[in-house]
C-alpha positions as CSV (number, residue, x, y, z in Angstrom):
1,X,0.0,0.0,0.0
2,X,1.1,3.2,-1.2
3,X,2.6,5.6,2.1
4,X,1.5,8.7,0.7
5,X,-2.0,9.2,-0.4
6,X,-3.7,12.3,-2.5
7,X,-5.7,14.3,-0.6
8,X,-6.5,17.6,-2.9
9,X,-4.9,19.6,-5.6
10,X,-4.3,23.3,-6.4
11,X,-6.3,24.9,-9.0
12,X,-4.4,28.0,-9.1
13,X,-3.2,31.3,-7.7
14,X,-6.6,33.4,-5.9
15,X,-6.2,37.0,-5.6
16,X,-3.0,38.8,-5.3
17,X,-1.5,38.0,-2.3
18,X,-0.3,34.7,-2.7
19,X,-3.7,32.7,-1.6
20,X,-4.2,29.4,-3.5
21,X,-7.7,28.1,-5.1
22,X,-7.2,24.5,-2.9
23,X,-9.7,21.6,-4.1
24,X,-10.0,18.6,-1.3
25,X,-10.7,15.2,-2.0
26,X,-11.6,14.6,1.7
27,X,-14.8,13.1,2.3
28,X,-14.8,15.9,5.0
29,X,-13.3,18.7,2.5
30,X,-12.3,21.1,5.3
31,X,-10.0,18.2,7.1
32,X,-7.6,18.7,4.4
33,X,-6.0,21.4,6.8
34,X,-5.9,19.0,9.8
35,X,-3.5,16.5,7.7
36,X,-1.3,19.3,6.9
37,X,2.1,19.4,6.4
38,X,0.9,18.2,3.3
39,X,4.0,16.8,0.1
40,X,4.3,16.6,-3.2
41,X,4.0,12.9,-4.9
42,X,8.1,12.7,-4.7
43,X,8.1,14.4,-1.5
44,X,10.4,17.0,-2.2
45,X,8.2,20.4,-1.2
46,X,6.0,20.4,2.1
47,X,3.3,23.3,3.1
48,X,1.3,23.9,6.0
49,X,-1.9,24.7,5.4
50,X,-4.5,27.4,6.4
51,X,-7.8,27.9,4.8
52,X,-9.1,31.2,4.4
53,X,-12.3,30.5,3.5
54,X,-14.7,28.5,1.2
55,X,-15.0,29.5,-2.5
56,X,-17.3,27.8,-5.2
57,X,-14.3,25.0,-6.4
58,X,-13.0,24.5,-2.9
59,X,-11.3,26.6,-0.5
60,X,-9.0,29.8,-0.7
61,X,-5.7,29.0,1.5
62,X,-2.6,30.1,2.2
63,X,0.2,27.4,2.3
64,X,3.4,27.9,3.9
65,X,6.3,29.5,1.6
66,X,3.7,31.0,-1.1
67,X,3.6,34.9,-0.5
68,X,2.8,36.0,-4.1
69,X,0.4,35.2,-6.8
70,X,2.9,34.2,-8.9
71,X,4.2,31.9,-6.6
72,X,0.7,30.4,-6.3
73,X,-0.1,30.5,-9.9
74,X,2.8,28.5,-10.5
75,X,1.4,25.5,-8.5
76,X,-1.5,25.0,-10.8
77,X,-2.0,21.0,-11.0
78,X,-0.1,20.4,-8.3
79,X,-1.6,17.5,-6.6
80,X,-1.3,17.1,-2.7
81,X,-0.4,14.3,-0.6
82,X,-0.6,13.1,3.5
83,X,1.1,10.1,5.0
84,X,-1.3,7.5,5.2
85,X,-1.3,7.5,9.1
86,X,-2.4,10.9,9.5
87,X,-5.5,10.2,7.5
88,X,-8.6,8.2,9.7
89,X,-9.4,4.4,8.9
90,X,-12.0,3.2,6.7
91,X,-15.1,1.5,7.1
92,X,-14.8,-2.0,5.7
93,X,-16.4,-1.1,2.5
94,X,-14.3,2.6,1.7
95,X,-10.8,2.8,-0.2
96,X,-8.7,5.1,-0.9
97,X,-8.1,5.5,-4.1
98,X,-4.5,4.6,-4.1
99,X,-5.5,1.1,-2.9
100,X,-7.2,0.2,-6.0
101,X,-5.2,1.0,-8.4
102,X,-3.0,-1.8,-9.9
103,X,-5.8,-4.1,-8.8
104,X,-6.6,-7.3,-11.2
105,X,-9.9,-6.8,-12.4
106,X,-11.8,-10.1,-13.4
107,X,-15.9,-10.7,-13.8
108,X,-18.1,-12.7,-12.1
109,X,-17.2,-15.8,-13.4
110,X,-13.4,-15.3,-13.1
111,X,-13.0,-13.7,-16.6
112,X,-10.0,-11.6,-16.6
113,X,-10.9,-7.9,-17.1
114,X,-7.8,-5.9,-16.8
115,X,-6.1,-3.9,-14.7
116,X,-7.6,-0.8,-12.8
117,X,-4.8,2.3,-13.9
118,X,-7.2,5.0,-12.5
119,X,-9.9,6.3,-10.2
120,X,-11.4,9.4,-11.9
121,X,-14.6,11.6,-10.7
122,X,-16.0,14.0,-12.8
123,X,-18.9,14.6,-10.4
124,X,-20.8,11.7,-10.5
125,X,-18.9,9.2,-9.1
126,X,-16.5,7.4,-9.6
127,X,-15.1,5.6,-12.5
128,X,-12.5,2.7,-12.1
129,X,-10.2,3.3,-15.5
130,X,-9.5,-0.5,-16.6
131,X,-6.4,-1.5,-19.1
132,X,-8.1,-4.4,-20.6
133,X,-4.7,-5.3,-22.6
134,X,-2.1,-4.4,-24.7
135,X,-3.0,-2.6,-27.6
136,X,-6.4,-2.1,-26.5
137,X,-8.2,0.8,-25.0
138,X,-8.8,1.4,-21.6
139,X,-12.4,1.3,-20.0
140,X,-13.8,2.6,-17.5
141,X,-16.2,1.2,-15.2
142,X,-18.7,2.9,-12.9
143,X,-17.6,2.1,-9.4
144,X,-21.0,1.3,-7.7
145,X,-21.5,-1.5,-5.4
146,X,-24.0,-3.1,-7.9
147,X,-21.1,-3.3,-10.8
148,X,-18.0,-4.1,-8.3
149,X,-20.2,-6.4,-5.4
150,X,-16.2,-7.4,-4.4
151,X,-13.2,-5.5,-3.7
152,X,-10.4,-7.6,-1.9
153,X,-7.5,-5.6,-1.5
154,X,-5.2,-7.9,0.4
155,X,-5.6,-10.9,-2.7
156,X,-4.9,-7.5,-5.2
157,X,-8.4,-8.4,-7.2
158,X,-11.2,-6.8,-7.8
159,X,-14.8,-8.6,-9.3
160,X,-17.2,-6.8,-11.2
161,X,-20.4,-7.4,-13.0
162,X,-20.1,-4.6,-15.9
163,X,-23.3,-3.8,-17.8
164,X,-24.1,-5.6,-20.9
165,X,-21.9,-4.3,-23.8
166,X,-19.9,-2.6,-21.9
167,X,-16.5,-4.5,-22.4
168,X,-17.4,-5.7,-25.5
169,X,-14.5,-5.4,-28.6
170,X,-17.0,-4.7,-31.4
């Protein structure tokens, strides 16, 4: 299991004095201060953390080091991570997403799948981004308990019962 896990991303410089547009993937959005000092992915850069207040696509902050808005602009995209111990545990049937990926997908009757390479939400949920092979395309697969009844994280596999058509290669 991956140490580090991604708990928001920065969306960009807000105002003029250094304040950053800060978008948390907390299931609680304003914990994302609490885990703070939060890293880059390769660990390199650490900032605290202070939220200013909420705005439409998350939070205005201030993170430690950033005084200008060029400063902040310049961490568009950057994603933001916390050691997994800071973060709480999960219920039984909650993962983070870092857990899933590199899971073997396979169907119901044992069917090999693919590989899960991605979690992505674009608002409505989210999607479990399958590698079916190589040379093919990648899928992706709602991530509901109806279509993926079985996520075993220890045996690295994941079973899913994708709608019909779905996976098919026509």
């Amino acid at each position: 299991m991956p140490d580090l896990i991604c708990v928001g991303a920065i969306a960009g410089g807000f105002g003029v004095q250094g304040e950053v547009r800060l978008k948390s993937f907390c299931t609680t959005p304003e914990d994302i201060a609490a885990y703070a000092p939060l890293t880059t992915e390769d660990g390199t850069r650490s900032f605290t953390v202070t939220l200013t207040r909420p705005i439409p696509t998350g939070f205005a902050a201030r993170l430690g080091g950033i005084l200008t808005k060029e400063q902040a602009d310049a961490l568009k995209g950057l994603r933001l991570y916390a050691p997994r111990d800071r973060l709480p545990s999960l219920p039984d049937d909650e993962f983070y997403h870092a857990d899933l990926i590199g899971l073997q997908v396979f169907d119901t009757g044992g069917a090999p799948l693919g590989e899960v390479i991605a979690v992505q939400n674009h608002g409505a949920g989210d999607l479990l981004e399958i590698r079916r092979g190589k040379g093919q395309e990648s899928v992706l697969l709602p991530f509901t308990q109806a279509i993926v009844p079985t996520v075993d994280i220890a045996a690295g596999r994941i079973i899913a019962d994708p709608p019909e058509g779905l996976l098919s290669t026509t």
